[in-house]
N, C-alpha and C positions, 0 to 999 in steps of 0.2 A: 811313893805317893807324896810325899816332904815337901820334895824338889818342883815338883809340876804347880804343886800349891802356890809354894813361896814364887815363881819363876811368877804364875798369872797374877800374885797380888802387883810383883814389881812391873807386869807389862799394864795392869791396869790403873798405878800410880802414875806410871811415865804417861800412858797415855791421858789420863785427867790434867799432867803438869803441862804438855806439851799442847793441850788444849785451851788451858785457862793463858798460856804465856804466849800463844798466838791470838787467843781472842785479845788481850792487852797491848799488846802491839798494836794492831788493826783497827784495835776501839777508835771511832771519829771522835774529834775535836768540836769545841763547837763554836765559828767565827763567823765573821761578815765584813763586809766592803760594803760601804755606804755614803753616797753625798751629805745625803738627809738634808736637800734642796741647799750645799752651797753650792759656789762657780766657779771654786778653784781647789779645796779638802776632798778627796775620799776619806772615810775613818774605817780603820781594820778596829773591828773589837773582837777578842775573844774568849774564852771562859774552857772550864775543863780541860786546860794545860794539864801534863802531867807532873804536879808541883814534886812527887817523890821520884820519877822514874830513878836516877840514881839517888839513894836512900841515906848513904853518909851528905855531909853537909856542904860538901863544898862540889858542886857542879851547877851547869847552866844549861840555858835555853838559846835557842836563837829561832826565829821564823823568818822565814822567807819568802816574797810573794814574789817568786820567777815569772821570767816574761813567755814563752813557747812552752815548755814543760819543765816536771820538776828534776829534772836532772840538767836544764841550760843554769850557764852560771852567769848569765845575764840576769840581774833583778831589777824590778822597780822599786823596792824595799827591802832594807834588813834590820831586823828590830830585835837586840840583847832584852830579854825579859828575865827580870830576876828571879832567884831562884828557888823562891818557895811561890813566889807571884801565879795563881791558877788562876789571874780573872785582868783584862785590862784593856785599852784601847791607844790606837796612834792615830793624828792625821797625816797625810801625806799630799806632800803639795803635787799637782799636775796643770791647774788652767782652768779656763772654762772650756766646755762642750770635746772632752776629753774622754774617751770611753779605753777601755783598760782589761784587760783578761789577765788573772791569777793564778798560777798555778801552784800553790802555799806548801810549804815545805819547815816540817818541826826537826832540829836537832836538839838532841838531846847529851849532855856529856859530862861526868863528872866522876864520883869512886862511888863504889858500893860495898855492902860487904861479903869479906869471903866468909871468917867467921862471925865477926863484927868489925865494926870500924876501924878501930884497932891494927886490922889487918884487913882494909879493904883491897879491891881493884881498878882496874878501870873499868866504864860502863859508859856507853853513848852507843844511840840508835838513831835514826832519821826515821820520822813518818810523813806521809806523801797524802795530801786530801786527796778524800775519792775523785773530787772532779775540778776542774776551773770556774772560776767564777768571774763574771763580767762586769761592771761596773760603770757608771757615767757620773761626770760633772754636770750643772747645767749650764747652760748658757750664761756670760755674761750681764750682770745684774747693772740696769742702770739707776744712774741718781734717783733717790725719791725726795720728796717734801720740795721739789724746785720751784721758787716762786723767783717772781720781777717784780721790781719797782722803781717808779723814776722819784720816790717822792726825797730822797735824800741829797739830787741835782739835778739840774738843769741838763748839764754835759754829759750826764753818763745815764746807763742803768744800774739800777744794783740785783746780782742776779746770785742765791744762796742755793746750797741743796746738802743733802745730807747723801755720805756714804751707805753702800746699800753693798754694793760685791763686799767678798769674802779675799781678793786679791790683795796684799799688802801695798800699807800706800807707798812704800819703794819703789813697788813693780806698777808700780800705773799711773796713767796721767788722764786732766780732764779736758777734752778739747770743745771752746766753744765757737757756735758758728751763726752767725749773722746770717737767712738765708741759709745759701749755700755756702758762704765763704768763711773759711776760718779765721776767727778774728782773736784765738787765744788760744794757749797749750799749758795749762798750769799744771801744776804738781799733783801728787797724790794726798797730799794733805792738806792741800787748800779745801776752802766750804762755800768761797765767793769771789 
């Protein structure tokens, strides 16, 4: 009668362990992909990383927002999150009117211990979000505050505006047009 006893306490330990260490694996994360109205940033933020999955001190993170699914090793991002970090955000440049499917992928990898630290192992798992997520830029933001005035010459106009897109002024330029006809392609940093 000993034997049956002790046998069901260890099948009903194993099964509580085997329960609680696959619900923790499986547990979601919890991120987003967001323009939040610019025309060239998506922002990943996320929270509820697993800051201890391995529990000695020295392992890491990595996320992944794959392009087709989470096993293509095509990414459109891959972002080192340090290692205690469970909460944080990136931008990632794309353009304007630029729409984007995720399929986010957490590595996890570092030691753990066997009896403690002391004498850890290695430890790293990969969790895979339940599903993809879609995402868009918006369009193209143009000048605002654009005003004319001829009152500073005779010969010319004077024509100012204020930057409004989210594209770096490296990457872009402001073309002006008389009509239809372009009559200037100035830089990304110019205002007039």
């Amino acid at each position: 009668m000993y034997l049956p006893l002790l046998l069901k306490k260890y099948l009903v330990f194993l099964s509580l362990f085997m329960f609680c260490f696959v619900g923790f694996i499986n547990a979601g994360h919890n991120y987003s992909y967001k323009a939040n109205g610019s025309d060239y940033y998506l922002t990943f933020s996320y929270s509820a990383g697993y800051t201890n999955f391995c529990s000695c001190s020295n392992y890491s993170t990595y996320v992944y927002g794959r392009k087709t699914s989470h096993s293509d090793s095509n990414v459109w991002f891959g972002l080192a999150v340090g290692g205690t970090a469970g909460a944080g955000s990136t931008n990632i440049a794309f353009g304007p009117s630029q729409t984007r499917t995720f399929y986010t992928t957490w590595h996890y990898s570092g030691r753990k211990p066997y009896i403690s630290c002391v004498t850890d192992v290695e430890c790293k798992t990969t969790v895979n979000s339940n599903n993809p997520v879609t995402a868009s830029t918006a369009a193209i933001k143009k000048p605002t505050n654009v005003q004319a005035s001829d009152d500073v010459s005779d010969n010319y106009i004077d024509i100012t505006w204020d930057k409004a897109t989210d594209i770096p002024e490296a990457d872009h330029r402001y073309k002006i047009y008389q009509n239809t006809t372009l009559i200037a392609t100035l830089a990304g940093t110019v205002r007039s």
